[in-house]
C-alpha positions, 0 to 999 in steps of 0.5 A: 330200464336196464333190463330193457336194454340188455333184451333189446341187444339180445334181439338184435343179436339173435337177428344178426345170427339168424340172418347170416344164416338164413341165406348165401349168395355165390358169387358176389361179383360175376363178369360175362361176356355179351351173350354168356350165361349168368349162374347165381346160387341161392342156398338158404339155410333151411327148409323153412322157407315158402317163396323165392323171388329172384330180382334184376335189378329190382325187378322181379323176374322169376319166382320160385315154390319150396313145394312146387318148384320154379313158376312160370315165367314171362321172361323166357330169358331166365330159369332155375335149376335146383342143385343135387346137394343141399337146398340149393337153387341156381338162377340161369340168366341165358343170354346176358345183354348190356341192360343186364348190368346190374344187381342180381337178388335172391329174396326169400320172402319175409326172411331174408335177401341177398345181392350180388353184382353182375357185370357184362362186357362186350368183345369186339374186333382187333386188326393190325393195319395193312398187310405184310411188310417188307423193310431194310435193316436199321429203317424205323419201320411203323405199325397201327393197329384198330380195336373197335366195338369193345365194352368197357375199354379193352386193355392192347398189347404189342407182341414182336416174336412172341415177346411182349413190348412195353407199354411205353413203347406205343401210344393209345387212343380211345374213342366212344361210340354212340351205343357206348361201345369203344375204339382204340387205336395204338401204334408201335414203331420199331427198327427192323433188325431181323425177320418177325411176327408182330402180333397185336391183342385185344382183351377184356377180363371176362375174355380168357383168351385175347383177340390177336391180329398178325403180320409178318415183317421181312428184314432185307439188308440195307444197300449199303451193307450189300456194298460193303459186303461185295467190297469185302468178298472182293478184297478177300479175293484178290489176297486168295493164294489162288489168285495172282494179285494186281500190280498196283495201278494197274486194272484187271485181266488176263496176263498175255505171256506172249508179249516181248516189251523192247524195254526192260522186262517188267517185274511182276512178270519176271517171275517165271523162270520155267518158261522156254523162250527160243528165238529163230530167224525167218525170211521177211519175204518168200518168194516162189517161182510157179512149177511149170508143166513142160519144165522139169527144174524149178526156178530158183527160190530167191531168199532175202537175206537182208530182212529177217524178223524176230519170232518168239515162241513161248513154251511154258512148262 
C-alpha cells in the first residue's frame, strides 16, 4: 500500500516537471490599442509534438503543422510566424477589436496548453473648451476640458507652462456611452498670474504618448494697477530735478515770468535773482500832427506829461 502511494506521487511529480517543460507562453498579459497588433510566442520544449492550435477565446482560430506549417485558415485576421531561433511560433492577431478581449491559448495537442490575457482599449478624442483667452491679473479664470470615446476610462491631467497641477485642484466627470466607450469631463480654475500654456492630456496604458489640447491664456494688468502705476510715475515726476514742483494748492502749467502782481511778490517765484528788470516811462498818448504837402515845419508833437504807464521788460539770463 505504501508502495502504491510512493508511485503514485512519482507520476504526479514527473507530469509537474514534464508539463513545465512542455510549453512557454510569452507575454502573459498583453494590452494594445484598437486596431494594433497582438504577438504571442508559443515555445515548447521539444520536437515532439504534432499539432498546435491557437485559441480566442476558446475558440479555435488557427492551426499549426510541426511538418507542414501553418494551415489555412478561415479568419483572414490572424497568422503565424515561425521564430529563427529555437522551435518557436508567434501567433499575429493583425487588427485587434473590442470582442478580441480575452484569453489567447496555445494548445499543443494531447500535450499541454497554456493561456495568456489580451486586453484591448480604445483611444479617443481630447479638447480643451473654447479658444484662447484673455484675463486680467488676479481674476479666477475657468477651463473645461472634454475626452470622448475612450475604453476603459482614460486617466485627464492638467498641465499650466509644462507643470503638472494636482489632481485635487480639478474636478472629474465620467459618462458611459452606449457602445461602452467613456467621456470624461474635467474643469480647472486658476487665478491669472502671468502669460501660459494650458495644457490638458488624455491617456490610456497602452498609449505611449498622451492626447494633449492646448490653449493660450494672456494675463493683462488689472485696471487698478495701471492706475496705480500712472500715480506713481506721476508722483515720481513732479519729485525729478528737472522739474520745478508745484506749490501746494496750486494746479499745473507753465510759470508766466512776465506778470508783476501790485502785492508782495510770491515766494515760489522769487527765486531767480539773475533776472534783469528795468522799468521805463512811456507817454499814455501819442499824438502826431500830419505833415503837410506845402508846409515845411511840422506841428508841434503834443506830449502829455501827466499820464505815463509802467512797462516792464523781463530779460532773463
Amino acid at each position: 500500500m505504501n508502495m502504491d502511494i510512493f508511485f503514485l506521487l512519482v507520476q504526479v511529480l514527473l507530469y509537474w516537471i514534464q508539463g513545465g517543460a512542455h510549453l512557454k507562453l510569452s507575454p502573459e498579459k498583453l494590452t494594445v490599442l484598437r486596431g494594433e497588433e497582438a504577438r504571442f510566442t508559443c515555445s515548447p520544449s521539444n520536437t515532439g509534438w504534432a499539432v498546435m492550435v491557437w485559441q480566442l477565446n476558446g475558440i479555435p482560430v488557427l492551426v499549426i503543422s510541426e511538418e507542414d506549417g501553418v494551415l489555412p485558415s478561415v479568419n483572414p485576421n490572424v497568422t503565424a510566424e515561425k521564430n529563427s531561433k529555437g522551435n518557436s511560433w508567434v501567433f499575429v492577431l493583425k487588427h485587434t477589436e473590442r470582442h478580441n478581449l480575452g484569453l489567447v491559448t496555445c494548445d499543443l495537442q494531447s500535450i499541454d496548453r497554456k493561456t495568456s490575457s489580451l486586453f484591448v482599449q480604445e483611444k479617443g478624442s481630447v479638447k480643451v473648451v473654447g479658444s484662447d483667452m484673455l484675463a486680467f491679473k488676479g481674476r479666477l479664470v475657468l477651463f473645461e476640458c472634454h475626452a470622448a470615446g475612450w475604453y476603459p476610462e482614460p486617466i485627464i491631467q492638467w498641465q499650466v507652462n509644462d507643470r503638472k497641477i494636482s489632481q485635487a485642484e480639478y474636478n472629474i466627470s465620467i459618462e458611459d456611452s452606449s457602445k461602452s466607450l467613456f467621456t470624461v469631463s474635467s474643469n480647472l480654475s486658476i487665478t491669472a498670474a502671468q502669460s501660459s500654456s494650458v495644457d490638458c492630456l488624455a491617456s490610456v496604458s497602452a498609449l505611449l504618448t498622451p492626447q494633449k489640447s492646448s490653449v493660450r491664456l494672456t494675463v493683462e494688468p488689472s485696471p487698478q494697477d495701471e492706475i496705480r502705476d500712472i500715480q506713481m510715475g506721476i508722483s515720481g515726476f513732479g519729485q525729478s530735478g528737472n522739474e520745478r514742483s508745484s506749490a501746494p494748492g496750486e494746479t499745473g502749467g507753465t510759470v508766466n515770468l512776465g506778470f508783476f502782481n501790485e502785492g508782495p511778490p510770491d515766494e515760489v517765484y522769487s527765486e531767480p535773482k539773475t533776472d534783469i528788470i528795468s522799468i521805463s516811462k512811456v507817454p499814455d498818448v501819442v499824438t502826431f500832427s500830419t505833415l503837410s504837402l506845402h508846409s515845411e515845419s511840422l506841428d508841434k508833437v503834443c506830449l502829455s506829461e501827466n499820464s505815463y504807464k509802467n512797462i516792464r521788460t523781463v530779460t532773463t539770463v
